[in-house]
N, C-alpha and C positions, 0 to 999 in steps of 0.2 A: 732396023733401028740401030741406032748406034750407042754406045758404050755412057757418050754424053747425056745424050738423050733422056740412058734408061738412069745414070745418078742424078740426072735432071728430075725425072718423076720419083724418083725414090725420095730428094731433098725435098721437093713440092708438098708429099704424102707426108713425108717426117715433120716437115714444117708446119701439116695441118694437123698432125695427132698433137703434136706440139701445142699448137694455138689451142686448139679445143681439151686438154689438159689445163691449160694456164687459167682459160673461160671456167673451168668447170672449178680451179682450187682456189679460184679470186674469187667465186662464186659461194665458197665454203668461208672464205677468210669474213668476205663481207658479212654474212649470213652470222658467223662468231660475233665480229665489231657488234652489229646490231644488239644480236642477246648479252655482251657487256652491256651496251648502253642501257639496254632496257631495265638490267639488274642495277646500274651506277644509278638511274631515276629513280626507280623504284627503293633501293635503299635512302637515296637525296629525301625522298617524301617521307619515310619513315624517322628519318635523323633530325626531319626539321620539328616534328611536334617532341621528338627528346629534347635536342637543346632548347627548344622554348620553356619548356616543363621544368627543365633544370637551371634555365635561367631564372623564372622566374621562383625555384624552391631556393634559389641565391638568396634573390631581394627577400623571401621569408627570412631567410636565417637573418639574412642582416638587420632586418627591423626588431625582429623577434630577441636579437643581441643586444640590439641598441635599446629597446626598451628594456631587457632585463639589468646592463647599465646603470640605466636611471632609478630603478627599483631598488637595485644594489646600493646607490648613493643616498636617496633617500632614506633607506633603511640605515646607513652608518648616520646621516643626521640623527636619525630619531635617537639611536642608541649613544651617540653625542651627548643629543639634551638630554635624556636622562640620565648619562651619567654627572652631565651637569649639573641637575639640579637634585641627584640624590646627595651629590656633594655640597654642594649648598645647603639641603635639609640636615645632612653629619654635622654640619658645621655650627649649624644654627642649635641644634638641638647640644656641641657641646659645649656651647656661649651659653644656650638655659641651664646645664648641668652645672657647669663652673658657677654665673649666677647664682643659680639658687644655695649650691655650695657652701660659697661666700658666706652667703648670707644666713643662712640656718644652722651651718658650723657652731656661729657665734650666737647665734642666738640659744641653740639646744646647751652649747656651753654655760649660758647665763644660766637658763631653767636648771640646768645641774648645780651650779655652785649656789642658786638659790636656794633648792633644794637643801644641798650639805647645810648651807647658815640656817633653815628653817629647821633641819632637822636638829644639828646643835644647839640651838637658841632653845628647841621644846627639852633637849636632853640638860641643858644645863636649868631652866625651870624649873621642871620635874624635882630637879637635887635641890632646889634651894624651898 
C-alpha cells in the first residue's frame, strides 16, 4: 500500500469518527431545543391563566374605582345640601330671633314703663 492510500484511509476513518460525532452532538443539541420548547409551552400555558386573572383583577379595580368615584361625588352632594340648608335653617331662625326681637323689645319695654306709671300713680294715691 502506499503512503496515499494509507492517509486516504486514515482521512476516510477521521472523516467518519467526524461525521458520527457531529450525528451524535446535533443529536444532543436537538434533544436540548426540544426540552426548551417544551419548557417555553409549558410556561406559555401557565402565563396565559396569569395574565387573564390579572387582566381581568384590572377591570375589577377599575370599576370598583369608578364606582367608588361616584360614591365619593355623591357623598360631597349630600354633604352640599346639607350644608345648604343647615344655612338656610341659621338664617331662617336668625330672621325669627331679630323678628321676634323687634318686636317684644318694645313691647316688654311698654309693660315696664307701664309698670313704673302704675306703680307711681298707686305711690302717689296712697299720699294723697
Amino acid at each position: 500500500m502506499d503512503t496515499i492510500q494509507i492517509f486516504t484511509i486514515v482521512l476516510i476513518i477521521s472523516a467518519s469518527a467526524l461525521c458520527i460525532a457531529l450525528i451524535y452532538y446535533l443529536n444532543k443539541i436537538v434533544k436540548s431545543v426540544q426540552s426548551i420548547n417544551s419548557d417555553v409551552k409549558e410556561l406559555t400555558a401557565n402565563l396565559k391563566p396569569l395574565i387573564q386573572s390579572t387582566l381581568e383583577l384590572s377591570e375589577n379595580i377599575n370599576k370598583i374605582t369608578f364606582e367608588a368615584k361616584d360614591q365619593f361625588k355623591i357623598s360631597r352632594s349630600i354633604v352640599t345640601d346639607f350644608r345648604e340648608r343647615a344655612d338656610k335653617i341659621l338664617s331662617i331662625e336668625n330672621k325669627i330671633r331679630s323678628g321676634v326681637e323687634d318686636a317684644i323689645v318694645p313691647l316688654i319695654k311698654n309693660i315696664h314703663a307701664i309698670g313704673v306709671g302704675f306703680e307711681s300713680f298707686w305711690r302717689n294715691f296712697k299720699n294723697k
